[in-house]
PQR file with spaces between the fields and no chain letter, atoms N, CA, C, O and H, PARSE charges and radii, in Angstrom:
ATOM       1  N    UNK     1      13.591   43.751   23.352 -0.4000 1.5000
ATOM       2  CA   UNK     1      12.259   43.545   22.793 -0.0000 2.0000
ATOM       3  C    UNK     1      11.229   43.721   23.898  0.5500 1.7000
ATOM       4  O    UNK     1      11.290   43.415   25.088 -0.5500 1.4000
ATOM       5  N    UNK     2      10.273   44.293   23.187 -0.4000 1.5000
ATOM       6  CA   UNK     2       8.811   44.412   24.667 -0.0000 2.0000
ATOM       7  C    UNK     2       8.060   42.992   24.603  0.5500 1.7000
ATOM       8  O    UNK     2       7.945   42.256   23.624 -0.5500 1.4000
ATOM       9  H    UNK     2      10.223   44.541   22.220  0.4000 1.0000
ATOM      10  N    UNK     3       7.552   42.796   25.987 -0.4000 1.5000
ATOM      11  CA   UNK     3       7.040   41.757   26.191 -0.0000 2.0000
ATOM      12  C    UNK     3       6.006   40.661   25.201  0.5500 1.7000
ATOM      13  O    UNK     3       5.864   39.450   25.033 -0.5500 1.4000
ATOM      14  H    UNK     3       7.645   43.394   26.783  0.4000 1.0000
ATOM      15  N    UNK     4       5.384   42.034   24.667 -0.4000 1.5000
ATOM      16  CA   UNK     4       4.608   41.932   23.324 -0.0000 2.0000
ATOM      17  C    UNK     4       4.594   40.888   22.371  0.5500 1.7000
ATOM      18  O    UNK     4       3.762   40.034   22.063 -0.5500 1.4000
ATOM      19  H    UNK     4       5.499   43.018   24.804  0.4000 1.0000
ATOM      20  N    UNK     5       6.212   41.299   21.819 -0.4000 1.5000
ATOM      21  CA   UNK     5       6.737   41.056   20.478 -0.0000 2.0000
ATOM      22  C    UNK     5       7.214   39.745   21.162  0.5500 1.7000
ATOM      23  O    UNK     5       6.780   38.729   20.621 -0.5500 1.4000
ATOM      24  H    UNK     5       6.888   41.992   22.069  0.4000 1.0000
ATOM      25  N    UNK     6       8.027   39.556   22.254 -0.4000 1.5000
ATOM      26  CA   UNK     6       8.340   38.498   22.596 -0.0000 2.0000
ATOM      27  C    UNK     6       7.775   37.287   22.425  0.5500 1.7000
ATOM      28  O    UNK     6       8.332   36.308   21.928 -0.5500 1.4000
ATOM      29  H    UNK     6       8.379   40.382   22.694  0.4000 1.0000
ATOM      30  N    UNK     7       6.332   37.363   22.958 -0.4000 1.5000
ATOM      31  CA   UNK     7       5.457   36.517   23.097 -0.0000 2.0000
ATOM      32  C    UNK     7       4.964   35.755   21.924  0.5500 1.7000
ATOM      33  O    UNK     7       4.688   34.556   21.939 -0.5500 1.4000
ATOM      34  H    UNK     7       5.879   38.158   23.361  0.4000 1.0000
ATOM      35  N    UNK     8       4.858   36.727   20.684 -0.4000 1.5000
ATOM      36  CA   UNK     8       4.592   36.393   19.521 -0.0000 2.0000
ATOM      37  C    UNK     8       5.898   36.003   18.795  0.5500 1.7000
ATOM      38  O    UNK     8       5.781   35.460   17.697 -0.5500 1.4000
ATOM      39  H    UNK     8       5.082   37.701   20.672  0.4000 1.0000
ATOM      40  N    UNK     9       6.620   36.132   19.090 -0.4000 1.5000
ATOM      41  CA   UNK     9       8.205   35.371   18.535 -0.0000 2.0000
ATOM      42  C    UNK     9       7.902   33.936   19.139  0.5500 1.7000
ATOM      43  O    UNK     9       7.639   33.004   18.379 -0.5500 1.4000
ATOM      44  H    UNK     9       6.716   36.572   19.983  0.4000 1.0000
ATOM      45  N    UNK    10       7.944   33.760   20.597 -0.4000 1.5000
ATOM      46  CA   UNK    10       8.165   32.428   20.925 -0.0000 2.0000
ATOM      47  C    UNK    10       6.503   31.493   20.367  0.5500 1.7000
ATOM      48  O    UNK    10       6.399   30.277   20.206 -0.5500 1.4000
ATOM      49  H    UNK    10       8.158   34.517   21.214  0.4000 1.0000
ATOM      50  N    UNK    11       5.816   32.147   20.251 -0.4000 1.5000
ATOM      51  CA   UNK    11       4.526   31.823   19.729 -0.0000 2.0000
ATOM      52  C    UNK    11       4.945   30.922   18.494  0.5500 1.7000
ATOM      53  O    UNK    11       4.966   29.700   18.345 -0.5500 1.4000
ATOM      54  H    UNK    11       5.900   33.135   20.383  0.4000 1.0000
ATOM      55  N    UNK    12       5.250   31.908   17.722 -0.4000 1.5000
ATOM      56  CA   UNK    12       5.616   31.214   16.341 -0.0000 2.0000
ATOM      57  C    UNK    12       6.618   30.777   16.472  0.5500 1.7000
ATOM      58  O    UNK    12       6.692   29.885   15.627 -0.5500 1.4000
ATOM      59  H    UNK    12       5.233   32.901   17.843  0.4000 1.0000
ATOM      60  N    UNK    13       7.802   30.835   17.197 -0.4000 1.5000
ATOM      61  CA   UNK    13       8.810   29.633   17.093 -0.0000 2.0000
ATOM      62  C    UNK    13       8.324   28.249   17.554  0.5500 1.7000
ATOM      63  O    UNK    13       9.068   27.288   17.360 -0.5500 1.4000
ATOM      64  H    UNK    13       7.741   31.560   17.884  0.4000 1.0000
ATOM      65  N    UNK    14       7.077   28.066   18.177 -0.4000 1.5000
ATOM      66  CA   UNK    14       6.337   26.907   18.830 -0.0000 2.0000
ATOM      67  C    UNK    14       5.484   26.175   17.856  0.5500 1.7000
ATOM      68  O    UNK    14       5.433   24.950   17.741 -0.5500 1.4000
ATOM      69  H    UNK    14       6.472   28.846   18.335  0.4000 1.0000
ATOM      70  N    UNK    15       4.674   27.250   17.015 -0.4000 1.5000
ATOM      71  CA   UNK    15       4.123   26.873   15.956 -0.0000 2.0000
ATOM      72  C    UNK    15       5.314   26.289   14.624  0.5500 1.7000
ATOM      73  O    UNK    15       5.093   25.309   13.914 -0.5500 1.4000
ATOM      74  H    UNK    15       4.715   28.245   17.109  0.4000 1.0000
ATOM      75  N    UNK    16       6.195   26.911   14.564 -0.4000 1.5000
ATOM      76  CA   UNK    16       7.227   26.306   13.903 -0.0000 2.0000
ATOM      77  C    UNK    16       7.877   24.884   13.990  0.5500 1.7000
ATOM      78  O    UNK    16       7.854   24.025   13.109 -0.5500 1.4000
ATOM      79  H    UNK    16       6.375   27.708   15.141  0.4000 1.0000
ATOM      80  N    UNK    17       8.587   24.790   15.490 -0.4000 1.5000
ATOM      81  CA   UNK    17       8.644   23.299   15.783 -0.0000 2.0000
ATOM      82  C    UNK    17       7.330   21.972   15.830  0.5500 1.7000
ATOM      83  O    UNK    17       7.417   20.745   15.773 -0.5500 1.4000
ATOM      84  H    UNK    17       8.605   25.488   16.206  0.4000 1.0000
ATOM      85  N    UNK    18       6.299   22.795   15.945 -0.4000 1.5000
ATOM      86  CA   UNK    18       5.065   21.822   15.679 -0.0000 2.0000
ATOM      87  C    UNK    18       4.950   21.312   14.162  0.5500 1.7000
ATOM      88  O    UNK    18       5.014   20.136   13.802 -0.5500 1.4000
ATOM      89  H    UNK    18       6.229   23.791   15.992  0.4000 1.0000
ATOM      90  N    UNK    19       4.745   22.571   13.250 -0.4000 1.5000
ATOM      91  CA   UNK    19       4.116   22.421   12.299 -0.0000 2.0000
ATOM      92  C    UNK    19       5.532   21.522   11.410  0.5500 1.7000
ATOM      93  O    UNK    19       5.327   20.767   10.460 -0.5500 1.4000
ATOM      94  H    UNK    19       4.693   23.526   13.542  0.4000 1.0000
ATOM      95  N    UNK    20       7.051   21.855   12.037 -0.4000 1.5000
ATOM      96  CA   UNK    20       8.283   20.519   11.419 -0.0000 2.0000
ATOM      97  C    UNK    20       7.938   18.970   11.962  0.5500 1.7000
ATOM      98  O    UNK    20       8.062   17.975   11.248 -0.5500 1.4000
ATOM      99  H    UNK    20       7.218   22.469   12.809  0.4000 1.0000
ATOM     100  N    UNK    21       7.731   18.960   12.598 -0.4000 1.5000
ATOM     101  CA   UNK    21       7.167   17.590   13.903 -0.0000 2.0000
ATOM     102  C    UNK    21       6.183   16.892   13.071  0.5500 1.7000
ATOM     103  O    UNK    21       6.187   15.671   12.913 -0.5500 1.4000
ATOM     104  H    UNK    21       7.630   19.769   13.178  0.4000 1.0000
ATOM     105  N    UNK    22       5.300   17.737   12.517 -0.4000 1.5000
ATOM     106  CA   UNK    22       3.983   16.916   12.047 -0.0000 2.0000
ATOM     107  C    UNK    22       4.472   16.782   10.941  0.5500 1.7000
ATOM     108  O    UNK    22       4.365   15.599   10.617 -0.5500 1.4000
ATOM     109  H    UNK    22       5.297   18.729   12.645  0.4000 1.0000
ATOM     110  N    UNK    23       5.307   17.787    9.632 -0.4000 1.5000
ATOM     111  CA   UNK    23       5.504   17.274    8.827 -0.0000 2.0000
ATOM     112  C    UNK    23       6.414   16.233    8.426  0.5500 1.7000
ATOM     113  O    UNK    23       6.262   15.431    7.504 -0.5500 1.4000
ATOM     114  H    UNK    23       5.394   18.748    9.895  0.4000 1.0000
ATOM     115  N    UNK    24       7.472   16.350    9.306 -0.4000 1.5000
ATOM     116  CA   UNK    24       8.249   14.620    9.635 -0.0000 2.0000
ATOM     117  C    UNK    24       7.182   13.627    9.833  0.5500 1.7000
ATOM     118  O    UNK    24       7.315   12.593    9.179 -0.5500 1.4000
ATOM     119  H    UNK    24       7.595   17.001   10.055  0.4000 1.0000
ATOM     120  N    UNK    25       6.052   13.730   10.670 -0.4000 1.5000
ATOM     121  CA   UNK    25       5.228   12.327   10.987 -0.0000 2.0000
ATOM     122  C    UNK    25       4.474   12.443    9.495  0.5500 1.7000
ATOM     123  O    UNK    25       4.813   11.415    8.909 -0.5500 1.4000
ATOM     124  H    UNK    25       5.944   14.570   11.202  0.4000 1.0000
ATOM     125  N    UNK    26       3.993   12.877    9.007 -0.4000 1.5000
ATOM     126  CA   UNK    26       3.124   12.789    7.488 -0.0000 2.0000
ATOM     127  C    UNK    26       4.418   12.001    6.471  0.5500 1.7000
ATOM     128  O    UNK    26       4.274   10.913    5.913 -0.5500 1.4000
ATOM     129  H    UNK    26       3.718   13.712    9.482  0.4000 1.0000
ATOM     130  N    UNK    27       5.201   12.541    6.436 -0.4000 1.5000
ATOM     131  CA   UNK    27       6.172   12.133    5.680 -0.0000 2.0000
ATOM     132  C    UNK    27       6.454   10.548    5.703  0.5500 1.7000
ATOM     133  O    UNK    27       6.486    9.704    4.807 -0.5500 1.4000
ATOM     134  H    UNK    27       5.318   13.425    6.889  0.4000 1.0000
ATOM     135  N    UNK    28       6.677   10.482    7.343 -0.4000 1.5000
ATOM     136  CA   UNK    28       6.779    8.682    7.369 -0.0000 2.0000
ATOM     137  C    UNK    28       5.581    8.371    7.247  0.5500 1.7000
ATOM     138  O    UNK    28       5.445    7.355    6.565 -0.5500 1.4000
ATOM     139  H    UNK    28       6.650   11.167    8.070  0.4000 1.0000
ATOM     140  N    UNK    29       4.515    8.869    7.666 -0.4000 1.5000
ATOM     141  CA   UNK    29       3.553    7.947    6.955 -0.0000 2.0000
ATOM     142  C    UNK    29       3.082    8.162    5.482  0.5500 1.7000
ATOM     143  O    UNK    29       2.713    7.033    5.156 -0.5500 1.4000
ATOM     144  H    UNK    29       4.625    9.694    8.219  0.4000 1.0000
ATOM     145  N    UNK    30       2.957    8.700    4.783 -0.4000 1.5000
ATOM     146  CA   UNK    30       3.130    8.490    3.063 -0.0000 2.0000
ATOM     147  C    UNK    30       4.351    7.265    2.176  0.5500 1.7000
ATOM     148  O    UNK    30       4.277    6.434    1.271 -0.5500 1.4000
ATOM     149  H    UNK    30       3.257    9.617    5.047  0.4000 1.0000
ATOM     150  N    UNK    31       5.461    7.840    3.158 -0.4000 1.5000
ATOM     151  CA   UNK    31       6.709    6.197    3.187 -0.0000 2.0000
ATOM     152  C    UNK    31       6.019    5.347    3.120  0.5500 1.7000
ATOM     153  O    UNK    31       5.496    4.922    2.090 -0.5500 1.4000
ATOM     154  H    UNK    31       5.520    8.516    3.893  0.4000 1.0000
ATOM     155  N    UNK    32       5.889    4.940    4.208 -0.4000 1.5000
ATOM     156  CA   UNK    32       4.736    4.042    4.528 -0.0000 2.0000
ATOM     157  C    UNK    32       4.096    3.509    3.881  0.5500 1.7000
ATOM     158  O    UNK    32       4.314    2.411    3.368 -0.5500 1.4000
ATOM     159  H    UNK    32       6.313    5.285    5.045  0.4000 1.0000
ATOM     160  N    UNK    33       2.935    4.350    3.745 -0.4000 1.5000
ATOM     161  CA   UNK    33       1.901    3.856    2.339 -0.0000 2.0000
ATOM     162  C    UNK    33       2.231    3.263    1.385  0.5500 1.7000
ATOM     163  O    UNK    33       1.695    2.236    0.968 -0.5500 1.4000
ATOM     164  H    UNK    33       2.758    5.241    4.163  0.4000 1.0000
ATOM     165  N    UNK    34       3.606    4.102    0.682 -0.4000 1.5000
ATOM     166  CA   UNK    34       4.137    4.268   -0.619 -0.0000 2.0000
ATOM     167  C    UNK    34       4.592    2.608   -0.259  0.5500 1.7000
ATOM     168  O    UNK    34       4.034    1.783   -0.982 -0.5500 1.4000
ATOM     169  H    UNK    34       4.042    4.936    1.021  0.4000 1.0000
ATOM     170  N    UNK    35       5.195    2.260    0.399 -0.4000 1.5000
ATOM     171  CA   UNK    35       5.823    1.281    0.281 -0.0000 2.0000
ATOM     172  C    UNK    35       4.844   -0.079    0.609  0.5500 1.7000
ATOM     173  O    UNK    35       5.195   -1.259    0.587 -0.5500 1.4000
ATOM     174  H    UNK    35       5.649    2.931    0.986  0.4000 1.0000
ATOM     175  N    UNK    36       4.165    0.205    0.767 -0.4000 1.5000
ATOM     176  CA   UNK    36       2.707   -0.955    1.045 -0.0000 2.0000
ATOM     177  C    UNK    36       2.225   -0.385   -0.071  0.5500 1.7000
ATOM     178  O    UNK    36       3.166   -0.836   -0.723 -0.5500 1.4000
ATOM     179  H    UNK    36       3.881    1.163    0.785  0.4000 1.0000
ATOM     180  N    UNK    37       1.726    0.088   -0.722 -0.4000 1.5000
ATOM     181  CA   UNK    37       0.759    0.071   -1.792 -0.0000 2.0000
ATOM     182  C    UNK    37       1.804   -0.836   -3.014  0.5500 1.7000
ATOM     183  O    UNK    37       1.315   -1.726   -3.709 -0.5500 1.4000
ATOM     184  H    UNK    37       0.960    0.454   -0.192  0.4000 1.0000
ATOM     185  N    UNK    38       3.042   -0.493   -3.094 -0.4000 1.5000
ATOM     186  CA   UNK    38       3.766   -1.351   -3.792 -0.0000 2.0000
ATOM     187  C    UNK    38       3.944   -2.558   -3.525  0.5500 1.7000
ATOM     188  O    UNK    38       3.712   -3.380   -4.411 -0.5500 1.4000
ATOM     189  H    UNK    38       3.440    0.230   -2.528  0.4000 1.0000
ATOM     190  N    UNK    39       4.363   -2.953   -2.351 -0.4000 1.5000
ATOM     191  CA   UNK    39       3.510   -4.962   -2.043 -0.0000 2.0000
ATOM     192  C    UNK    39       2.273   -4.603   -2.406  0.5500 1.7000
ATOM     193  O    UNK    39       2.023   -5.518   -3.190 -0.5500 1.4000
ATOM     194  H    UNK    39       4.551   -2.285   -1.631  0.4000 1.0000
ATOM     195  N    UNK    40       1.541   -4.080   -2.399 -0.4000 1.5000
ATOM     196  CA   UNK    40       0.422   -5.265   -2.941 -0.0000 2.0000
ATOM     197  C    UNK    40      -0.483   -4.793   -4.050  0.5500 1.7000
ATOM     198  O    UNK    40      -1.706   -4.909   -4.127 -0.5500 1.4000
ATOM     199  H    UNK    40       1.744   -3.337   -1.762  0.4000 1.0000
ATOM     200  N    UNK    41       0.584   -4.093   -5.113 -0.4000 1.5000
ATOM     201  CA   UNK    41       0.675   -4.380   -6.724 -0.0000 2.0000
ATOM     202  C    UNK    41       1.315   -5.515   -6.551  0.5500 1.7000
ATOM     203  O    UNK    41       0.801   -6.592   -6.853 -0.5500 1.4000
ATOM     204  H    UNK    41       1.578   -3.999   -5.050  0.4000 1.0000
ATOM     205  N    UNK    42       2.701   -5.386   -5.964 -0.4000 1.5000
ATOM     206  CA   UNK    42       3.209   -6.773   -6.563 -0.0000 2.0000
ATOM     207  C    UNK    42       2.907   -7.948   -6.479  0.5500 1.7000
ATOM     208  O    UNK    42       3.200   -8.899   -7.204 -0.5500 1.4000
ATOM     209  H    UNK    42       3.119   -4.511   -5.718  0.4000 1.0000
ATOM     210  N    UNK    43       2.120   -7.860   -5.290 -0.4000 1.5000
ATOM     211  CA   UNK    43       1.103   -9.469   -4.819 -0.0000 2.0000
ATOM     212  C    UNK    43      -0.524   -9.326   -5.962  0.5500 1.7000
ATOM     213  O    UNK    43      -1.324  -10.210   -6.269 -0.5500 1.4000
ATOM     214  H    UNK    43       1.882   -7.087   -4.701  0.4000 1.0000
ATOM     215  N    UNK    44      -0.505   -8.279   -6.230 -0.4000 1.5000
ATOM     216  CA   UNK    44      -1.852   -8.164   -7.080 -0.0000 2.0000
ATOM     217  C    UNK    44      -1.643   -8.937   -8.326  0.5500 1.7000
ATOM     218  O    UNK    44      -2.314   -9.829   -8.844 -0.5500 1.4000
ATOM     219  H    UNK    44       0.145   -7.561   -5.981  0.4000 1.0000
ATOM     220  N    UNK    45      -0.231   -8.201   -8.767 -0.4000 1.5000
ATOM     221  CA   UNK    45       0.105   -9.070  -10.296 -0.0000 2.0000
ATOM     222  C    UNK    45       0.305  -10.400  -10.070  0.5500 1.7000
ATOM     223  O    UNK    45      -0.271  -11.103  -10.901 -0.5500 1.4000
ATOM     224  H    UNK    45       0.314   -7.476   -8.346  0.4000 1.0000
ATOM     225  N    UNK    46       1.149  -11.216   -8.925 -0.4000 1.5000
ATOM     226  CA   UNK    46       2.035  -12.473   -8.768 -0.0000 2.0000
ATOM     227  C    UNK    46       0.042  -12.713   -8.585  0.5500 1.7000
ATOM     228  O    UNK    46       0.230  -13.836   -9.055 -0.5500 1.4000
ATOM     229  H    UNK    46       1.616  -10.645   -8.250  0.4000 1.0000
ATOM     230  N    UNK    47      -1.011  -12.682   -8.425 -0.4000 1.5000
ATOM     231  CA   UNK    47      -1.997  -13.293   -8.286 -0.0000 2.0000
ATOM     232  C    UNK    47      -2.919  -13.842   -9.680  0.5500 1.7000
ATOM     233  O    UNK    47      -3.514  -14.864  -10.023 -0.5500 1.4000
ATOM     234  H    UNK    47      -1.163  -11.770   -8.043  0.4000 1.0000
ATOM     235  N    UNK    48      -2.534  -12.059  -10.396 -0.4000 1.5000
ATOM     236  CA   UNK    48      -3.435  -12.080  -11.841 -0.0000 2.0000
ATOM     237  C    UNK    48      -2.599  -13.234  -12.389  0.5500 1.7000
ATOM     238  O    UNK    48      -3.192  -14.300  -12.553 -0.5500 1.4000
ATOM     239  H    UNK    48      -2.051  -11.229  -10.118  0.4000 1.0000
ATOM     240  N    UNK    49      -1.380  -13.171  -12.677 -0.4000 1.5000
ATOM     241  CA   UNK    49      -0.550  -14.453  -13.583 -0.0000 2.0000
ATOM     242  C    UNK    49      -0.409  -15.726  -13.194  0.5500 1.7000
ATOM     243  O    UNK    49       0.189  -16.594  -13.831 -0.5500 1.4000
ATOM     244  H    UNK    49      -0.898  -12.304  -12.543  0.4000 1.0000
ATOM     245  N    UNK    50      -1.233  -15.929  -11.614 -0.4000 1.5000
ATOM     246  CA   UNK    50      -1.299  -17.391  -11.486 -0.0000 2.0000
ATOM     247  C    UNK    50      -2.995  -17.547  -11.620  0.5500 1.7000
ATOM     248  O    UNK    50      -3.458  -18.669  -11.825 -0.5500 1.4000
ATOM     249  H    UNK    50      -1.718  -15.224  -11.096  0.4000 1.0000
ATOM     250  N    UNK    51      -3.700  -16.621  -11.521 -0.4000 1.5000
ATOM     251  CA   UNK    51      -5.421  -16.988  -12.024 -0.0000 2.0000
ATOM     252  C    UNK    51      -4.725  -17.204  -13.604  0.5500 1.7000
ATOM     253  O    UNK    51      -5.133  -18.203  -14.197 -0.5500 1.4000
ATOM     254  H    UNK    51      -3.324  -15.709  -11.354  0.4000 1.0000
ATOM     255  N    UNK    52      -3.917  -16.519  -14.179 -0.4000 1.5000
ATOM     256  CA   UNK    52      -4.307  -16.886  -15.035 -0.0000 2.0000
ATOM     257  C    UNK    52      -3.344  -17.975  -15.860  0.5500 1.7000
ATOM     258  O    UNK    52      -3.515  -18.309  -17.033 -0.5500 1.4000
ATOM     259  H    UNK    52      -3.586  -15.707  -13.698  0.4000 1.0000
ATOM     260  N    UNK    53      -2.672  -18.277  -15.289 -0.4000 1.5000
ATOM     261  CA   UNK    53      -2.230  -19.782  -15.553 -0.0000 2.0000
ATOM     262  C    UNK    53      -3.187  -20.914  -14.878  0.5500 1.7000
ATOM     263  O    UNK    53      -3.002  -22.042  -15.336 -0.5500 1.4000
ATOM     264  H    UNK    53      -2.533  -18.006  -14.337  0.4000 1.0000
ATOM     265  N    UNK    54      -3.923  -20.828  -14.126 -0.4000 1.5000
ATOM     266  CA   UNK    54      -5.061  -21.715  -13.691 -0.0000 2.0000
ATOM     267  C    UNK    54      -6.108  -21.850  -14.571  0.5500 1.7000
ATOM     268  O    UNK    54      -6.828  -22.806  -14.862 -0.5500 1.4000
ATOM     269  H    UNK    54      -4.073  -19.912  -13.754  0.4000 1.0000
ATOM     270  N    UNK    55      -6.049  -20.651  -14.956 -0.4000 1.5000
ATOM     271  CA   UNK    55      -7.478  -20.444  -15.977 -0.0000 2.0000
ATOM     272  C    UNK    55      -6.779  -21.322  -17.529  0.5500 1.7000
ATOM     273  O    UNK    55      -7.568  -21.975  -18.211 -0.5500 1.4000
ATOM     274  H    UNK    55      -5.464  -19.875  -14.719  0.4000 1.0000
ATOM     275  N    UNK    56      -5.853  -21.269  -17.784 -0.4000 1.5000
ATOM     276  CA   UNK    56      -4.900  -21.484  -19.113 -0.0000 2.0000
ATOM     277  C    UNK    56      -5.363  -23.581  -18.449  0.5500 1.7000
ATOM     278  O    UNK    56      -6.355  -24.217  -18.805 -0.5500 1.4000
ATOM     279  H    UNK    56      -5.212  -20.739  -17.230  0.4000 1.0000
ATOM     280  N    UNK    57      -4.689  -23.882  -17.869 -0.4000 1.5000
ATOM     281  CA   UNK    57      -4.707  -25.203  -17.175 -0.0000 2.0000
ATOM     282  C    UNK    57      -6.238  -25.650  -17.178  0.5500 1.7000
ATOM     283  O    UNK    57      -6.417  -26.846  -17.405 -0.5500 1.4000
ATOM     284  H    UNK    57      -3.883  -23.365  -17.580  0.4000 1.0000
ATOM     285  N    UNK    58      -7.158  -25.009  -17.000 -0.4000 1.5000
ATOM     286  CA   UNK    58      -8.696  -25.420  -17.018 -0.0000 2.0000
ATOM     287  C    UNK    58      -9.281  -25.529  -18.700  0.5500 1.7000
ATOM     288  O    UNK    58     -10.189  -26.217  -19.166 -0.5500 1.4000
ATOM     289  H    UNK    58      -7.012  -24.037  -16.816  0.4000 1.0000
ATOM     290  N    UNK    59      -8.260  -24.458  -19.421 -0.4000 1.5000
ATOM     291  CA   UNK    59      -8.701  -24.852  -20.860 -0.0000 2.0000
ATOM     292  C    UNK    59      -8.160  -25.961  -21.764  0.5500 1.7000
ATOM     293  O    UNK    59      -8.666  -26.578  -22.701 -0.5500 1.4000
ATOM     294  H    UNK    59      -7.522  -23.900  -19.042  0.4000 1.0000
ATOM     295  N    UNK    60      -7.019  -26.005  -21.201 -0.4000 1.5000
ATOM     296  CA   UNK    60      -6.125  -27.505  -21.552 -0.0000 2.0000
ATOM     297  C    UNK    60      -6.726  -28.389  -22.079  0.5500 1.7000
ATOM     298  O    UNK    60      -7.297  -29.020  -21.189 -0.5500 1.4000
ATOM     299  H    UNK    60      -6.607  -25.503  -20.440  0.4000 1.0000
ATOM     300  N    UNK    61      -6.934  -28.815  -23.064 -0.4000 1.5000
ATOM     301  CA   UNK    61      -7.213  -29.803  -23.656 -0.0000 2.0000
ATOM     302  C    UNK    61      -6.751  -31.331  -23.269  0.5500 1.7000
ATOM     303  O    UNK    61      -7.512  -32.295  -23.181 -0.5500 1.4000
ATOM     304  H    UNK    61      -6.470  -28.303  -23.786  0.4000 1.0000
ATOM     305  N    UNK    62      -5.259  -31.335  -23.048 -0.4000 1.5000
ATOM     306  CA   UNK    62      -4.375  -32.328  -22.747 -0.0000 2.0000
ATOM     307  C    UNK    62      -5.148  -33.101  -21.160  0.5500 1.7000
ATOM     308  O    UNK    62      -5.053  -34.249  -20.726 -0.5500 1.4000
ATOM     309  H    UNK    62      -4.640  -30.553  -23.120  0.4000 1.0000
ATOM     310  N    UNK    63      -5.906  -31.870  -20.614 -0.4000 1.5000
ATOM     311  CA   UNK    63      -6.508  -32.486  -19.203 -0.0000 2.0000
ATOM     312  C    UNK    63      -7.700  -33.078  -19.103  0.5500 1.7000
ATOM     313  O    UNK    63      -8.725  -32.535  -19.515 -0.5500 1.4000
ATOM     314  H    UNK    63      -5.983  -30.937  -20.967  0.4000 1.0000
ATOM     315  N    UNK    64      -7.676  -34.412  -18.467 -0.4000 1.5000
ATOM     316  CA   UNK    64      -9.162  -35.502  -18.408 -0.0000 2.0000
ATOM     317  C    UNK    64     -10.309  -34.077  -17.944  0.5500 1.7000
ATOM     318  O    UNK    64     -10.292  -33.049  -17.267 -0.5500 1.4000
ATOM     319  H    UNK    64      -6.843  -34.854  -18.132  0.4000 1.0000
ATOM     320  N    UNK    65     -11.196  -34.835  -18.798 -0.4000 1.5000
ATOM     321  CA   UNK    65     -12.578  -33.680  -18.973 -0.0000 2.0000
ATOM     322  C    UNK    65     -13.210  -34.621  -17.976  0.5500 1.7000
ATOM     323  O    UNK    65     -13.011  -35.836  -17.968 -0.5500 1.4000
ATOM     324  H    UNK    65     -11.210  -35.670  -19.348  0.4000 1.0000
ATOM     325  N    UNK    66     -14.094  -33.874  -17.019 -0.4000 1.5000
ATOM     326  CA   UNK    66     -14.879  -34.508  -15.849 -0.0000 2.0000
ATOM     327  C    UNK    66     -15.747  -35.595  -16.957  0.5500 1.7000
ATOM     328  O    UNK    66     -16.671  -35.406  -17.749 -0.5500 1.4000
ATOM     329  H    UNK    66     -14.255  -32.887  -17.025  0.4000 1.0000
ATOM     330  N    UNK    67     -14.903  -36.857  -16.546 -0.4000 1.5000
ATOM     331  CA   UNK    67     -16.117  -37.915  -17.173 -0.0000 2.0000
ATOM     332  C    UNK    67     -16.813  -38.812  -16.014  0.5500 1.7000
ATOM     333  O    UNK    67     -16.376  -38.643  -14.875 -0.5500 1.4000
ATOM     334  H    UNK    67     -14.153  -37.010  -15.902  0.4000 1.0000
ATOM     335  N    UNK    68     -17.847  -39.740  -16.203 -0.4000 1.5000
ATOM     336  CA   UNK    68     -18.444  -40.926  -15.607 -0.0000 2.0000
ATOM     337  C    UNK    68     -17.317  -41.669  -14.991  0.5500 1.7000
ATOM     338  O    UNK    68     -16.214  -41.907  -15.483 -0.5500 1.4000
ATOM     339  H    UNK    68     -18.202  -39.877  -17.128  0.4000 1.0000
ATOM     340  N    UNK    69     -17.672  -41.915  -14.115 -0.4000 1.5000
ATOM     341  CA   UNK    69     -16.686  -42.908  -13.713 -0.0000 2.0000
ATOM     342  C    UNK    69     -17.148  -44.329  -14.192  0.5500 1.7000
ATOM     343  O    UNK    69     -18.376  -44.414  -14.197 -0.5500 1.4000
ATOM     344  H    UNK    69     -18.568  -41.722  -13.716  0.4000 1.0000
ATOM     345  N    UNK    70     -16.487  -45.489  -14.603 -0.4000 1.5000
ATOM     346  CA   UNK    70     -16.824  -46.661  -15.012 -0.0000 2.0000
ATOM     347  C    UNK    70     -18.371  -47.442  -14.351  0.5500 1.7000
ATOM     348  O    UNK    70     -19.130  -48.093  -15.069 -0.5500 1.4000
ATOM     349  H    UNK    70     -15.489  -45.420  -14.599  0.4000 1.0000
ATOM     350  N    UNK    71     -18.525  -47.277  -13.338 -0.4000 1.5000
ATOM     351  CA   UNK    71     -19.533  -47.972  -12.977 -0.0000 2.0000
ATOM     352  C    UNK    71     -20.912  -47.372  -13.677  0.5500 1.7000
ATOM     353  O    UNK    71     -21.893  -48.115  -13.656 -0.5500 1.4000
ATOM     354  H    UNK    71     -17.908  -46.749  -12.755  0.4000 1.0000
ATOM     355  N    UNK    72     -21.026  -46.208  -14.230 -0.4000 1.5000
ATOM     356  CA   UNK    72     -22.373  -46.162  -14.545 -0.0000 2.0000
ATOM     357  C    UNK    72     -22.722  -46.479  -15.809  0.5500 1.7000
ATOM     358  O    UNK    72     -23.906  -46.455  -16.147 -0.5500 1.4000
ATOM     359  H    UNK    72     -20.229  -45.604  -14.247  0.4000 1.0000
């Protein structure tokens, strides 16, 4: 091969191992993400179903309604 062609072979074999390199690092980080954005749905929901058992508990009937306290 002439020096030429050479150059542009190892060129792009350089650009090749780069452009695998980065797409391994993108990859773990989308993992990543993927797997954190799923904690915290699951902490999002475990939150909505205890607001809203709090909220259920505040409508309760069965629970003392803010009264006077005896002295007044």
């Amino acid at each position: 091969m002439n020096d030429s062609v050479e150059k542009r072979l190892t060129f792009l074999e350089e650009r090749l191992a780069f452009s695998e390199r980065l797409n391994e690092t993108l990859n773990e980080v989308v993992c990543d993400l993927q797997n954190r954005l799923t904690r915290m749905e699951y902490r999002g929901a475990t939150l909505a179903r205890e607001l809203e058992r709090l909220q259920n508990m505040n409508r309760d009937e069965t629970l003392p309604r803010e009264e006077k306290p005896p002295h007044y």
